[in-house]
C-alpha positions in Angstrom: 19.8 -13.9 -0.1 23.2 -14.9 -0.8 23.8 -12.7 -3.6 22.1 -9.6 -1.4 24.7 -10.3 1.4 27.9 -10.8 -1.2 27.0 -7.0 -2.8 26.7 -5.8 1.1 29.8 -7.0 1.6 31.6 -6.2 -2.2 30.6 -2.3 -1.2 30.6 -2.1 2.7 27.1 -1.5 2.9 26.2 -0.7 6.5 23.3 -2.0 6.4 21.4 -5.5 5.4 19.5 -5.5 1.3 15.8 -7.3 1.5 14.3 -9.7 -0.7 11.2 -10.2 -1.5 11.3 -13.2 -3.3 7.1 -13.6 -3.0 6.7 -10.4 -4.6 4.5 -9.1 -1.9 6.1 -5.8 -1.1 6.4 -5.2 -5.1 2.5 -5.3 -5.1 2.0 -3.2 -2.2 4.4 -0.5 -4.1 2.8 -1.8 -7.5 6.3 -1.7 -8.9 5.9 -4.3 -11.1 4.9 -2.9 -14.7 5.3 -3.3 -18.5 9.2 -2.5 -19.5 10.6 -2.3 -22.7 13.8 -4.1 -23.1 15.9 -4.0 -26.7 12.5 -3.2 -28.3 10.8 -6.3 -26.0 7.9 -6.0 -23.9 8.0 -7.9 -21.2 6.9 -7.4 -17.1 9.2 -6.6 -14.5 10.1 -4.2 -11.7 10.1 -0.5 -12.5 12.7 1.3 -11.5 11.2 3.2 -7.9 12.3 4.8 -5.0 10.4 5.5 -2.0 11.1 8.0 1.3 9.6 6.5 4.4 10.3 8.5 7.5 10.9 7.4 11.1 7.3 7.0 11.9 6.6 4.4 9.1 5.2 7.4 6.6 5.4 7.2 3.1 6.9 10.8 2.4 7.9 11.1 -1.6 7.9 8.7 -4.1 10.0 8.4 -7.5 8.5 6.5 -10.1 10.2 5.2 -13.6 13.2 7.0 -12.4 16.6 7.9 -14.3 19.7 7.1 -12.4 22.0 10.5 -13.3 21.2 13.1 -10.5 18.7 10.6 -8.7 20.7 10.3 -5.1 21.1 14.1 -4.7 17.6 14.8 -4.9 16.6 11.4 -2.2 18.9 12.9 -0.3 18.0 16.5 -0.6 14.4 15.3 -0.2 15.3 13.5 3.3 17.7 15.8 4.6 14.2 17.9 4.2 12.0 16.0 6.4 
């Protein structure tokens, strides 16, 4: 938690990062998969994003993601709700 609140505070985040050192909200997302790494195989988070609206509602969901272009179209996506 440490580390969460030093990056909140490197880049004025106004708001606080979770952890979820059990891994229980990474199985409810099933986030956790098979990754390559330098030609390694190995288990670990997948890169995901997830839109939940006001209510609680899952709206969109980004799976195996790439990072170029990926905020404009969260953003577009919950500028649409």
């Amino acid at each position: 938690m440490d580390s969460h609140h030093r990056f909140c505070e490197k880049f004025a985040f106004g708001f606080e990062l979770l952890s979820d050192a059990d891994g229980k909200v990474c199985e409810l997302f099933t986030v956790i998969g098979e990754k390559n790494m330098y030609g390694r195989k190995l288990m670990g988070i997948v890169r995901s994003t997830f839109l939940i609206d006001a209510a609680g509602k899952l709206r969109q969901e980004w799976r195996k993601l790439k990072v170029p272009g990926h905020a404009a179209q969260v953003l577009e996506a919950a500028k649409a709700l």
